[in-house]
C-alpha positions as CSV (number, residue, x, y, z in Angstrom):
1,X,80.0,79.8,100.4
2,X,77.5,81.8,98.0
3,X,74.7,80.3,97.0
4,X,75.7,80.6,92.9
5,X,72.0,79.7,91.5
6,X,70.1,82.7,92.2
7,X,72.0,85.4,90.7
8,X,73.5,83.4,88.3
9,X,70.4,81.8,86.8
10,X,70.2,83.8,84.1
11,X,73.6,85.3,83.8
12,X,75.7,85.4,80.5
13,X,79.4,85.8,81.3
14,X,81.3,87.0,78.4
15,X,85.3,86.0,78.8
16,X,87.6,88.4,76.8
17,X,91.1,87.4,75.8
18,X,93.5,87.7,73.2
19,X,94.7,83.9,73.0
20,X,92.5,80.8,72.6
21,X,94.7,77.4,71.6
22,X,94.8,75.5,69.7
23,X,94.9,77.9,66.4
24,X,96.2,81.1,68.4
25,X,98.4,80.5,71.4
26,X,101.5,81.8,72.9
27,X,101.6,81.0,76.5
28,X,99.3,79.2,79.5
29,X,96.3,81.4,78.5
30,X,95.5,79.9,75.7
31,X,94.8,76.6,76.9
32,X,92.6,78.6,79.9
33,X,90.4,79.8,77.7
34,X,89.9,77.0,75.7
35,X,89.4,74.4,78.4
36,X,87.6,76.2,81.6
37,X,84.9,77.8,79.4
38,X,83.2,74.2,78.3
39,X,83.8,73.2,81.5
40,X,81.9,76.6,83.1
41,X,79.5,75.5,80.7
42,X,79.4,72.2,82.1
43,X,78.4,73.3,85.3
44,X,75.3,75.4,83.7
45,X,77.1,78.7,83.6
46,X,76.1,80.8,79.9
47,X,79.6,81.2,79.1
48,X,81.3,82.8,76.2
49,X,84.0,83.5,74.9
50,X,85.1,87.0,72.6
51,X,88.7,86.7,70.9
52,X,90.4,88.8,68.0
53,X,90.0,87.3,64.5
54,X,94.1,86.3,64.3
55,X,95.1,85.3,60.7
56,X,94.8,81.8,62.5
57,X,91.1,82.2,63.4
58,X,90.9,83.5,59.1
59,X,88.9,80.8,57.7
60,X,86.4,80.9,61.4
61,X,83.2,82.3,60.5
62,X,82.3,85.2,63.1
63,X,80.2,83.4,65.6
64,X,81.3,78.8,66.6
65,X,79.4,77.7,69.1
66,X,80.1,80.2,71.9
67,X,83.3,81.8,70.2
68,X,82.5,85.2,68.6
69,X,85.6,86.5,67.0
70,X,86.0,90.1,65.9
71,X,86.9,90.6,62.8
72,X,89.5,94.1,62.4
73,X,92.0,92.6,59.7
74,X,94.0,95.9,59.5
75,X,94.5,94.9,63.2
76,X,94.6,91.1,63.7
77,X,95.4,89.9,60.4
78,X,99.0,89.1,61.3
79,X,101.2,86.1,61.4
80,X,101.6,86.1,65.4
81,X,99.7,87.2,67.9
82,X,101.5,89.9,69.6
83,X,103.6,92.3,68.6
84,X,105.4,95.4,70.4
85,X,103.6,96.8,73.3
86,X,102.9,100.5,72.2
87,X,101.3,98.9,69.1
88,X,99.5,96.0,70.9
89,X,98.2,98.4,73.5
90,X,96.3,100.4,70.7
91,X,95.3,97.0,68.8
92,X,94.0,95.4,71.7
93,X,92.4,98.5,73.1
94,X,90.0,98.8,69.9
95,X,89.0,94.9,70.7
96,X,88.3,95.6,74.0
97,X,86.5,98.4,72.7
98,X,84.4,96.1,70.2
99,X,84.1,93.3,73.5
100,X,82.5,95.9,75.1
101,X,79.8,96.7,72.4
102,X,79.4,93.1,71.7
103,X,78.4,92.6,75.5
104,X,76.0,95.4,75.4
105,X,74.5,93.8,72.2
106,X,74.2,90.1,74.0
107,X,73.1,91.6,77.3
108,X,76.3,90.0,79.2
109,X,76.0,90.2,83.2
110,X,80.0,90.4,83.7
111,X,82.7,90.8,81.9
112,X,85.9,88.4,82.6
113,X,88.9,90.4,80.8
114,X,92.4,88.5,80.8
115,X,95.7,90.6,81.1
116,X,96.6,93.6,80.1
117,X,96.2,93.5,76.7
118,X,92.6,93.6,77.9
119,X,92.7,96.1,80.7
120,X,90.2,98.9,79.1
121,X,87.7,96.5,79.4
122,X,87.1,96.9,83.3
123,X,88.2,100.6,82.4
124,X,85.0,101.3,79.9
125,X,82.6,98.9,81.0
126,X,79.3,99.7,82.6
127,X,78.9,96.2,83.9
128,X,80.5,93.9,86.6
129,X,83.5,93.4,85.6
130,X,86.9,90.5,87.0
131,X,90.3,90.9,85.6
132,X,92.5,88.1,85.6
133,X,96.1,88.6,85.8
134,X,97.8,85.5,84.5
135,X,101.2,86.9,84.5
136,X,101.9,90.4,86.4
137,X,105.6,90.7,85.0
138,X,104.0,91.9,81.7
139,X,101.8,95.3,82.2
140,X,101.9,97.1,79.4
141,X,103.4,100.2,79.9
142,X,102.9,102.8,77.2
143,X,103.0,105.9,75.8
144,X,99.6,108.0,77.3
145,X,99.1,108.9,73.7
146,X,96.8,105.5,73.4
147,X,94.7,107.1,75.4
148,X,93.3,109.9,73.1
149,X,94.1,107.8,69.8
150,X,91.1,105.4,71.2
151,X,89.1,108.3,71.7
152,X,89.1,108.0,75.5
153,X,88.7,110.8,77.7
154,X,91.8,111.8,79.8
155,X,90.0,111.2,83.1
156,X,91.2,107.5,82.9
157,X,94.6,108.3,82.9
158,X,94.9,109.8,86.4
159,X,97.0,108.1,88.9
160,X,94.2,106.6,90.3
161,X,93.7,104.8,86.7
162,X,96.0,104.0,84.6
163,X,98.4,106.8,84.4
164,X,102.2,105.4,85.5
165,X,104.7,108.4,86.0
166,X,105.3,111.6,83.3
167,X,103.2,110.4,79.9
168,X,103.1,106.8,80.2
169,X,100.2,104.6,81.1
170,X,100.3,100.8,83.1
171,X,96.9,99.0,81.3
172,X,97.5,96.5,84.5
173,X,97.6,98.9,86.7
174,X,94.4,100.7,85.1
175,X,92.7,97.1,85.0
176,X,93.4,96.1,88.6
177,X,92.1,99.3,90.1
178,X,88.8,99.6,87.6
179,X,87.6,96.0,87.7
180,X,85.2,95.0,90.6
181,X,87.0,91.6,91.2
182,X,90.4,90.7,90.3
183,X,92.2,87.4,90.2
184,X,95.3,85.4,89.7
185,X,96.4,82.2,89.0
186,X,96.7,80.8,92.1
187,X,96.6,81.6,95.7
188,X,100.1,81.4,96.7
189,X,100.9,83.8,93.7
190,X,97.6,86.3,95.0
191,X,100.0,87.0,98.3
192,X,103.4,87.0,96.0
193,X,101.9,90.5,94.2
194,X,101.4,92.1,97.4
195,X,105.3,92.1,98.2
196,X,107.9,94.4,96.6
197,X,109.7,91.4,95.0
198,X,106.5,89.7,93.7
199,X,104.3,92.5,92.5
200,X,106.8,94.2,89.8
201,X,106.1,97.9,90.9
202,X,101.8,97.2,91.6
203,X,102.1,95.8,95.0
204,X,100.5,98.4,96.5
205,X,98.2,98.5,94.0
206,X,97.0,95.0,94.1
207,X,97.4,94.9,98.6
208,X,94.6,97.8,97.9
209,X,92.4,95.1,95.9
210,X,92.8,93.0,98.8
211,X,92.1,94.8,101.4
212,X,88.9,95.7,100.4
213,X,88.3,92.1,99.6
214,X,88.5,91.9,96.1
215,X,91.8,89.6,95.6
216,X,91.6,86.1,94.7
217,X,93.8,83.5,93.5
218,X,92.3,80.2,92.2
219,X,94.9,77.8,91.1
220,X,94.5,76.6,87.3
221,X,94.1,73.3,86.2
222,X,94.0,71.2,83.2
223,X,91.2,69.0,81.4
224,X,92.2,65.7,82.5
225,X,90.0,64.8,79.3
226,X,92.1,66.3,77.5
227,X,95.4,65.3,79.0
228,X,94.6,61.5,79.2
229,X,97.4,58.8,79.9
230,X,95.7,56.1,78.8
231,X,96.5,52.4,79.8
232,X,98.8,53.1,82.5
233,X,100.2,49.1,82.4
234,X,103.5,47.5,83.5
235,X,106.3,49.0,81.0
236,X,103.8,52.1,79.4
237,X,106.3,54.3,79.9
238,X,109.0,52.1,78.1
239,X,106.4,52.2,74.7
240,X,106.2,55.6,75.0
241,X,110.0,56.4,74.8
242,X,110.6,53.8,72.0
243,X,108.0,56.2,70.5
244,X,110.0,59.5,70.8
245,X,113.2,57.8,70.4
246,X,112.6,57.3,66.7
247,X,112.5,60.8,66.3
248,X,115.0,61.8,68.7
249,X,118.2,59.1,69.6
250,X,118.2,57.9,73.6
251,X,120.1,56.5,75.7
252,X,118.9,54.4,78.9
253,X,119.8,57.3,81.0
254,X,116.5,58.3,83.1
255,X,114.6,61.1,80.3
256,X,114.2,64.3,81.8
257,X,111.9,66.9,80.2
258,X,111.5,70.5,80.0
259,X,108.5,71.9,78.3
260,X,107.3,75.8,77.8
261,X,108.9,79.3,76.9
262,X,112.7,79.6,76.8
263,X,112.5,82.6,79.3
264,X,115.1,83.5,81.9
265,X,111.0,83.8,83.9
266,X,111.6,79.7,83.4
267,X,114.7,79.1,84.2
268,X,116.1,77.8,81.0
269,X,119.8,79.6,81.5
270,X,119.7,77.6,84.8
271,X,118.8,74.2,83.3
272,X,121.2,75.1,80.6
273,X,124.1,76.1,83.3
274,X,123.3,72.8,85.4
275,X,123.4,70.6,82.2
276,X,126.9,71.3,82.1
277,X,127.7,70.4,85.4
278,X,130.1,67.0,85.4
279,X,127.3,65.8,87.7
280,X,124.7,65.6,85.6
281,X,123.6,62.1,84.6
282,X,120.0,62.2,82.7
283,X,119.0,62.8,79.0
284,X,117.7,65.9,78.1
285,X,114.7,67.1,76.0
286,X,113.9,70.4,75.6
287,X,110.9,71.5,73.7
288,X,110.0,75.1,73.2
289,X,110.2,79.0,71.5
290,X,111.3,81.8,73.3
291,X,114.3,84.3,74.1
292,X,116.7,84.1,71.1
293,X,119.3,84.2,72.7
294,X,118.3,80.9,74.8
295,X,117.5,79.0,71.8
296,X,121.0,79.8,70.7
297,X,122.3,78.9,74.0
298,X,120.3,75.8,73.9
299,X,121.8,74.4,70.6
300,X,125.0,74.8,71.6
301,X,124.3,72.9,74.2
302,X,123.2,70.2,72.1
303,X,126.1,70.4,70.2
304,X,128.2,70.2,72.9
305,X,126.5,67.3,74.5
306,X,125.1,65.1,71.3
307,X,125.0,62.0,73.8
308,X,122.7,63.7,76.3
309,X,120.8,66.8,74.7
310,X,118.1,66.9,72.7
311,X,116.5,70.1,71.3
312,X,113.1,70.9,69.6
313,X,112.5,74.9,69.0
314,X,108.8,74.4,68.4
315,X,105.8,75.0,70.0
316,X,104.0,71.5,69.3
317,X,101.7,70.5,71.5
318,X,101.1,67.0,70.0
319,X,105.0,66.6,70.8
320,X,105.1,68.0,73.8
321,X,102.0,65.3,74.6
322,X,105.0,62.5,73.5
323,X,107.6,63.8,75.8
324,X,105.5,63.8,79.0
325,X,104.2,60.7,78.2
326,X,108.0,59.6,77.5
327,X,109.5,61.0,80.0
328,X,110.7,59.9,83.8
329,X,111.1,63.3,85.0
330,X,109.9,67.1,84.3
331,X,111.8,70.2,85.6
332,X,110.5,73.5,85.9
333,X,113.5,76.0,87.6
334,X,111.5,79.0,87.3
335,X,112.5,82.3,88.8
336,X,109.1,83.5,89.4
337,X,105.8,81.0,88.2
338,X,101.9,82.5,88.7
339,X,100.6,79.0,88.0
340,X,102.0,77.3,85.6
341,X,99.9,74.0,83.5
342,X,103.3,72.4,82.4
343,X,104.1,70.6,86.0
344,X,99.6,69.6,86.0
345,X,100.3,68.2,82.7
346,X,103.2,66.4,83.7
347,X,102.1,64.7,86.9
348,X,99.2,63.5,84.7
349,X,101.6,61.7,82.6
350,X,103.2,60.5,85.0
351,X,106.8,62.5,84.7
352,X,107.5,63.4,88.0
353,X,107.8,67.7,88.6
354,X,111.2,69.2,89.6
355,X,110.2,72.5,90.1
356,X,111.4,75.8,92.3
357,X,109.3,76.0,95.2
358,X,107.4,79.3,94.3
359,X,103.9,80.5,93.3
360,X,101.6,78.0,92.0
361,X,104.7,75.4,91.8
362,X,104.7,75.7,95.2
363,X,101.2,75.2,95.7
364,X,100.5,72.6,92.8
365,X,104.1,70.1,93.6
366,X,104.7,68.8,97.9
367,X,108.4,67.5,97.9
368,X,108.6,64.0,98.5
369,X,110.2,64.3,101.6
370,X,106.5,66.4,102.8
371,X,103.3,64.2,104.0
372,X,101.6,64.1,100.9
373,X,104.8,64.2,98.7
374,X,103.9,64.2,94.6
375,X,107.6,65.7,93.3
376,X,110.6,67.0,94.1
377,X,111.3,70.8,95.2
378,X,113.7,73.2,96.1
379,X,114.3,76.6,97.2
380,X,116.4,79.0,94.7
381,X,116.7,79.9,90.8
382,X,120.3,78.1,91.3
383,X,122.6,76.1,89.1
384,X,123.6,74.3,93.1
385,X,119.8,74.0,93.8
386,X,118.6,72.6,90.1
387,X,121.6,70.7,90.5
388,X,121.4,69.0,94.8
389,X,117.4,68.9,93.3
390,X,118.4,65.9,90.4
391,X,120.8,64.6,92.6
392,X,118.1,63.8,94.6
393,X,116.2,62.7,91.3
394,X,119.0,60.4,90.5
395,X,118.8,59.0,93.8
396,X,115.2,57.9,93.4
397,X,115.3,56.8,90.0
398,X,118.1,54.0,91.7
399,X,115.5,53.1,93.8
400,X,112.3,52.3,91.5
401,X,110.0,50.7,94.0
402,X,110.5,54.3,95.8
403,X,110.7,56.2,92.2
404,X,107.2,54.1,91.3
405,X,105.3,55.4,94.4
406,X,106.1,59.3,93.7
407,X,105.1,58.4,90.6
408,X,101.8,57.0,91.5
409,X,101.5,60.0,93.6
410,X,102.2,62.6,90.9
411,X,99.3,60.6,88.7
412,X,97.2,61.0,91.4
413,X,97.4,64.8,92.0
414,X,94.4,66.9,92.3
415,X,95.0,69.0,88.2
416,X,91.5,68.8,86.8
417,X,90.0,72.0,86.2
418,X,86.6,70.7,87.6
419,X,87.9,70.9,91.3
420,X,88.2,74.5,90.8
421,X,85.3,75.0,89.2
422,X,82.8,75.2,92.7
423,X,85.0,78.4,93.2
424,X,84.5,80.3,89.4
425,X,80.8,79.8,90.8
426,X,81.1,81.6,93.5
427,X,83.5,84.7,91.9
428,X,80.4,85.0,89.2
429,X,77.9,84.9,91.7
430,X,79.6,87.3,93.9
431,X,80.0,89.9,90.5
432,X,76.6,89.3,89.2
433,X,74.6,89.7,92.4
């Protein structure tokens, strides 16, 4: 292990990224960057974080605590936070742009850039830079004509950089090469990018990275201050469904709940698909924004089963907090799943995980049938494999002494983001010395 105090005694590590929740959030990154920061911090790191000044952030002034927003209203001042690729490319490429400058200014030691919406940074900087790739199936390819319209010289583009084919650029690509440490989101997902299926086109790209040593996955995790049961007494999850069922009509039917994007990434046409199925034998809650054609999919469902089905299109964290804590099980049938904080938060609340065994699903949920068994697993993106998985789920629920030990187990998982934290130490030390 590295000994993190020397080099980082006096280190200032500057995080960019485009999301920070609770104001501006789309996706798991968000709640990253909110949450691992203070808790970098914590562990006597000078941490800080740089974010664009979304119409959210529009009443922040330009420096909280260790937030500095910049402030490019022509740019940011918009109702979400993304918008099409070609146009986020050049957006997010003058806020690296501005990151960049602002690090100079503060006299940052390394840089920590977050997808590819802030791959320049690794590509301009002139400090030690990581890249973090939270989610590789999204690389922004665009039209090579950002390149000059941020004033950048050609040189970058190269195939060795961030050129991709006849006029079009990969800022993934560009970032993964150019940084001097990249990482993802968990380990099990840091060997999925090496393979043809898992890497989306930068396989060999990032099997370069790790051959020379420079590939790591750390798992992600959640504050467990945050993401606090509370009394955890005989009949608390009872309470908590009488809570949700004033809003939303249950039956006594176990409560299964599925929380995050309406993706085909996640599953959802799968759930959807399996929720048909004669077989199935839970209630339903979906909560989430995504595909439209999903959330249409999704109310018809609904409509179709009023006795079972219960739809929210919303992102609400406050409800989402209700479900979990309401609900028996969580299912999570996605095709492909860097890390995922949806199944952490769940096993905190005690709503057991039904997940596809892959990435950090795979590394974060054991099957019950495993030693060390915390949820329930299985093997392909599959209406028969979703639906053999809740048959299984079924099964347990009849048997609640058994159902009530997985459940314990699931509680008891190792989420918290300070068991990851040793290992953030030693990536910073490694870039700073």
């Amino acid at each position: 292990m590295v000994d993190a105090a020397e080099p980082l005694n006096r280190a200032l590590i500057l995080w960019v990224v485009c999301e920070l929740a609770p104001e501006a959030q789309v996706g798991g990154l968000g709640d990253v960057a909110r949450t691992l920061p203070p808790l970098l911090r914590d562990a006597g790191l000078d941490v800080r974080v740089c974010v664009p000044k979304h119409r959210a952030f529009k009443k922040k002034p330009a420096v909280e605590g260790h937030v500095y927003y910049i402030d490019r209203p022509e740019l940011f001042d918009r109702d979400g936070v993304y918008g099409s690729a070609d146009d986020d490319a050049y957006r997010f490429g003058v806020f690296a742009q501005e990151a960049v400058v602002l690090a100079k200014r503060l006299g940052a030691t390394v840089l920590h850039a977050h997808d590819w919406q802030t791959a320049f940074v690794p590509v301009i900087a002139t400090v030690p830079t990581i890249f973090t790739v939270h989610n590789v199936a999204y690389q922004g390819v665009v039209d090579s004509g950002v390149i000059p319209a941020l004033g950048l010289p050609w040189s970058v583009a190269g195939d060795d950089g961030l050129g991709f084919g006849w006029q079009k650029v990969n800022l993934l690509k560009g970032g993964v090469l150019a940084a001097d440490l990249v990482t993802t989101v968990s380990e099990t997902h840091a060997k999925d990018i090496q393979t043809p299926e898992g890497g989306f086109g930068l396989h060999a790209a990032f099997a370069a990275r790790a051959a020379e040593g420079a590939l790591h996955g750390i798992m992600n995790g959640i504050d467990t201050r945050l993401w606090d049961p509370g009394a955890v007494t005989p009949g608390w999850k009872l309470e908590h469904r009488r809570a949700l069922a004033e809003q939303f009509a249950l039956s006594d039917r176990p409560l299964l709940v599925s929380i995050g994007r309406l993706t085909e990434q996640k599953g959802i046409d799968v759930l959807i698909a399996a929720a048909r199925e004669p077989s199935f034998s839970f209630d339903l809650f979906v909560l989430g924004t995504g595909d439209a054609a999903l959330q249409t999919e999704l109310q018809a469902l609904a409509a179709e089963r009023p006795d079972r089905v219960r739809v929210a299109i919303a992102f609400d964290e406050a409800l989402s907090r209700r479900a979990l804590l309401a609900g028996d099980f969580f299912v999570m049938p996605s095709r492909f799943e860097p890390a995922g904080l949806a199944q952490l938060q769940a096993q905190r609340f005690g709503a057991v995980p039904i997940v596809r065994r892959t990435g950090g699903l795979a590394e974060s949920v054991i099957d019950m049938g495993d030693p060390g068994g915390n949820g329930i697993c299985f093997a392909d993106a599959s209406v028969a494999s979703l639906s053999h998985a809740l048959g299984r789920a079924r099964a347990l629920w009849d048997d609640r002494s058994k159902y009530a030990a997985l459940q314990s187990a699931a509680m008891a998982a190792k989420v918290d983001w300070r068991e990851r934290v040793p290992k953030y130490l030693e990536l910073y030390a490694r870039a700073a010395g």
